[in-house]
N, C-alpha and C positions, 0 to 999 in steps of 0.2 A: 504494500500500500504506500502509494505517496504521500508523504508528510506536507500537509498544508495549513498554513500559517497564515493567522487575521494578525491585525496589529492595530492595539487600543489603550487609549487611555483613561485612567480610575485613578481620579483623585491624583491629578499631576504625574501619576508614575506612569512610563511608558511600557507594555507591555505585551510578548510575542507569544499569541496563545496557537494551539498546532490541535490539527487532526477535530473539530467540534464537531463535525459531522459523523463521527465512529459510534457505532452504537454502544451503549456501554451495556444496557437494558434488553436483549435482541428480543425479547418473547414481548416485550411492550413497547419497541419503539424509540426510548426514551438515549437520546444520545449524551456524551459531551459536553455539548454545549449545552444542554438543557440542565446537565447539572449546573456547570459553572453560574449559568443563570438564575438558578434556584438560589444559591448560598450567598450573588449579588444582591437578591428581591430580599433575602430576610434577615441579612448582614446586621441591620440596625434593631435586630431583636435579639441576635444572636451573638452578636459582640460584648453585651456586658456578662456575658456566663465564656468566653472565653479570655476575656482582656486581664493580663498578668497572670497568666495561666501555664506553665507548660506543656505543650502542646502534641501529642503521641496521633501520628496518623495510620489510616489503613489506606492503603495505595492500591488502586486495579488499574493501572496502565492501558488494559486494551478491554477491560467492562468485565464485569460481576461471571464470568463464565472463563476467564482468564488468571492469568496466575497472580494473587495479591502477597502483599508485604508490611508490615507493619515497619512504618517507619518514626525515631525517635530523633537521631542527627541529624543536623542542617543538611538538608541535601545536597549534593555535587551540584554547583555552576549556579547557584541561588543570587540571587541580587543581590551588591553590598548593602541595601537599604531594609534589607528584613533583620528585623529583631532576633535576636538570640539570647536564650541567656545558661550561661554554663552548672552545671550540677554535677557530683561527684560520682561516679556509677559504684552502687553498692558491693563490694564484695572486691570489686574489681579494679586497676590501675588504670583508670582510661576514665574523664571526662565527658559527656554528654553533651552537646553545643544541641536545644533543646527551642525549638519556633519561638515565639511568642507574636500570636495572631491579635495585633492591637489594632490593626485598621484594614479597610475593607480592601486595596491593595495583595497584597499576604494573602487573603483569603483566595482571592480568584485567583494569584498565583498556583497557591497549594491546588486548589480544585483543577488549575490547568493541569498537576502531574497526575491527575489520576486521584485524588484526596474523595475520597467517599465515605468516611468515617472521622469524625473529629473527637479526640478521647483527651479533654485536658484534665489536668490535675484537681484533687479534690481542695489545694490549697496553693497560694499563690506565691508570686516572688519574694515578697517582701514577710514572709512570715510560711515558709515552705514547711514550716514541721508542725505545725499547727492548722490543722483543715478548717475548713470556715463550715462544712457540711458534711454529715454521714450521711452513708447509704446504705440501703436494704434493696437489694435484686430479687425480684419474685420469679422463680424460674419453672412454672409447672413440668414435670415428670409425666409421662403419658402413661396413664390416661389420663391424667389432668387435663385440665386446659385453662385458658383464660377467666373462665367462670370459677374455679378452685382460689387461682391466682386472685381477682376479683374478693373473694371472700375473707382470703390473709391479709389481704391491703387493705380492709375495712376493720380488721382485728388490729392489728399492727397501727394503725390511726388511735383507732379508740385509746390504747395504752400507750401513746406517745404522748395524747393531749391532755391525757392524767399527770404526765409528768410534766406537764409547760412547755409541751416540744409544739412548732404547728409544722407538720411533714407536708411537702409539697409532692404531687403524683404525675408522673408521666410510664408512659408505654415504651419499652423496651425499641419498640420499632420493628421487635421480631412476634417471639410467645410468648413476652414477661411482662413484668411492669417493675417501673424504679420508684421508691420511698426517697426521697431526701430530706435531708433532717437540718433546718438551719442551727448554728452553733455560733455561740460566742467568739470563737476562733483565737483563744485562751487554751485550749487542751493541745494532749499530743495525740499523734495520730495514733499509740499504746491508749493512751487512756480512751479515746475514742472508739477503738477497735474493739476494748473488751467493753464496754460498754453496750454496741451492738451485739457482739457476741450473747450476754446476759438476756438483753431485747430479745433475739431472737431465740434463746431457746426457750425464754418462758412463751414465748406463742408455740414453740414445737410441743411443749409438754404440756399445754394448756389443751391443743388440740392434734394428737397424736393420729387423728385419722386422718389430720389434711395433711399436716406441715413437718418437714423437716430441715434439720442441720445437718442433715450426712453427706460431706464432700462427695462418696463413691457412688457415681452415676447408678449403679448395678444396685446400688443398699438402697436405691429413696423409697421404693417401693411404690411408683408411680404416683407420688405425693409433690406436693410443693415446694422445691427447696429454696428456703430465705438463705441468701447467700449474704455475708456479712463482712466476708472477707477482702472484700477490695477496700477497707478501711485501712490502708496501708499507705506510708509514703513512695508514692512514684506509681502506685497502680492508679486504675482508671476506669472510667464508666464514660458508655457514649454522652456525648451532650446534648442536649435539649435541640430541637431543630436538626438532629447530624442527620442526613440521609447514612439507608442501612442497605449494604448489597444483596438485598434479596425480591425475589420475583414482586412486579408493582412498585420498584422505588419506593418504599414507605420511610415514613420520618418518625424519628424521637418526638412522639408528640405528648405536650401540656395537656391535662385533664383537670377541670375542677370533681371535686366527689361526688358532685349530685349527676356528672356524666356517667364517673363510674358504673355510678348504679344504675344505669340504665343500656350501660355499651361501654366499649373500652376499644375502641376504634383508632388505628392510627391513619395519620392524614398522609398523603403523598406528597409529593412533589410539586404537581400542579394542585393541588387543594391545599397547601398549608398559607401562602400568602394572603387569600380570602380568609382563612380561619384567622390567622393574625389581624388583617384588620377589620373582621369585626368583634373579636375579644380581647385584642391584646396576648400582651407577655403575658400567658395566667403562672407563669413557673418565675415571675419577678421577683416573688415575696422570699423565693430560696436564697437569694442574693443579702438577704437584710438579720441582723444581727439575732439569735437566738438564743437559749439557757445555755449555761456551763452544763458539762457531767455532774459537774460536784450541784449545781441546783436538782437536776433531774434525779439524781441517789434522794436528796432531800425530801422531794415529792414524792418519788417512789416509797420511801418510808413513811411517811406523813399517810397516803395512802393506805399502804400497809396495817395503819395502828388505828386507819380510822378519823383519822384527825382533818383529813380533807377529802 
């Protein structure tokens, strides 16, 4: 195939985007360029849940049926103008030169190499060991399904708002659904981790016929597993808006709870712009300051005795 190149400008930067005509999508059509133009239309919803964030992508070069790569380092031949910001790679001798997608530029960049997945950090530059948000991954087990999933995320609500948490809901994009738990962004990402941890297996053992915490795919027993464990520094969860490679280009998409409970629907690609403007950011409030661990132990106790 011959490589064919538009050339355009975003926001002063000059930019050589190749190939938008390649299908990335073949069973729907959906090309290249339709991506890049998707992540331009919802860039200004989608920037403040990426902006100071390191930034982990999933790359499919030649579309969702091709061979992908999760990419972490500055890519070979990148702009001097894109953001970086360096990180120590755990265990390892070797630094990480890590995106940082602060302007709409960067974006259509990244979507030009093939960026289909945008997984930034649960915590940001200036305070990288301290997440600003936990997460709860609902992943049903089949024969689970969405409707199971549906049911833990209405439990898992209920005993978050007992403790002063207000958890914000969005859809996986695939078969899950994501909890995010705003934080005071004071803890560490240890004290955060076993905190979900405790979260999650009081709903496993509250309701042993839906839900579990068994990492071994083969043990969930076709149950729900709340997955707690990307409370880690340096791992990742898609973000809000990321388109997801799979059949339909569907998107990480916001839910308020009174949708849940009626459907749990993710938006596509061409529907998520109209869903945006006529509800807004409904995943804005994840961005805004939340309880400490140490308040939510307090509520949970206070609970516990009765007292609240």
């Amino acid at each position: 195939m011959v490589s064919t190149r538009t050339e355009v400008t975003v926001e002063e930067r000059r930019l050589s985007l190749s190939n938008l005509d390649r299908l990335y999508w073949p069973d729907d059509g959906y090309t290249k360029g339709e991506l890049v133009a998707y992540y331009a239309r919802v860039y200004s919803s989608l920037a403040p849940h990426l902006r100071d964030r390191p930034l982990v992508t999933t790359r499919y070069p030649k579309g969702i049926e091709e061979q992908s790569f999760y990419q972490k380092n500055l890519p070979a031949g990148a702009p001097d103008w894109v953001t970086v910001f360096p990180v120590p790679s755990e265990g390892k001798d070797q630094v990480i030169q890590y995106v940082i997608c602060n302007d709409l530029p960067t974006l259509v960049w990244l979507a030009n190499l093939g960026t289909i997945e945008l997984h930034p950090w649960l915590s940001r530059i200036g305070s990288l060991d301290q997440p600003d948000f936990a997460v709860f991954d609902l992943d049903p087990d089949f024969p689970s399904t969405i409707a199971e999933a549906k049911e833990v995320a209405f439990i898992l609500r209920d005993i978050l708002l007992l403790l002063g948490a207000q958890p914000q809901l969005k859809t996986s994009g695939a078969t899950g659904l994501h909890l995010f738990v705003p934080l005071a962004g004071t803890d560490s990402y240890q004290e955060v981790r076993e905190f979900c941890r405790q979260v999650a297996q009081t709903v496993a053992t509250q309701r042993p016929d839906l839900a579990t915490v068994e990492r071994k795919v083969a043990e969930r027993g076709g149950k729900v597993y709340i997955d707690w464990l990307q409370n880690v520094k340096g791992k990742t969860i898609c973000a809000p808006y990321s388109v997801r490679p799979l059949p339909g280009a569907p998107v990480s998409t916001p839910l308020t709870w009174a949708e849940l409970a009626t459907g749990a629907k993710s938006s596509n690609i061409n529907e998520m712009q109209n869903r945006l403007q006529q509800q807004g950011d409904l995943f804005s409030a994840v961005l805004k300051p939340g309880p400490s661990v140490a308040e939510m132990y307090s509520n949970l106790n206070n609970v516990l005795s009765g007292r609240s």
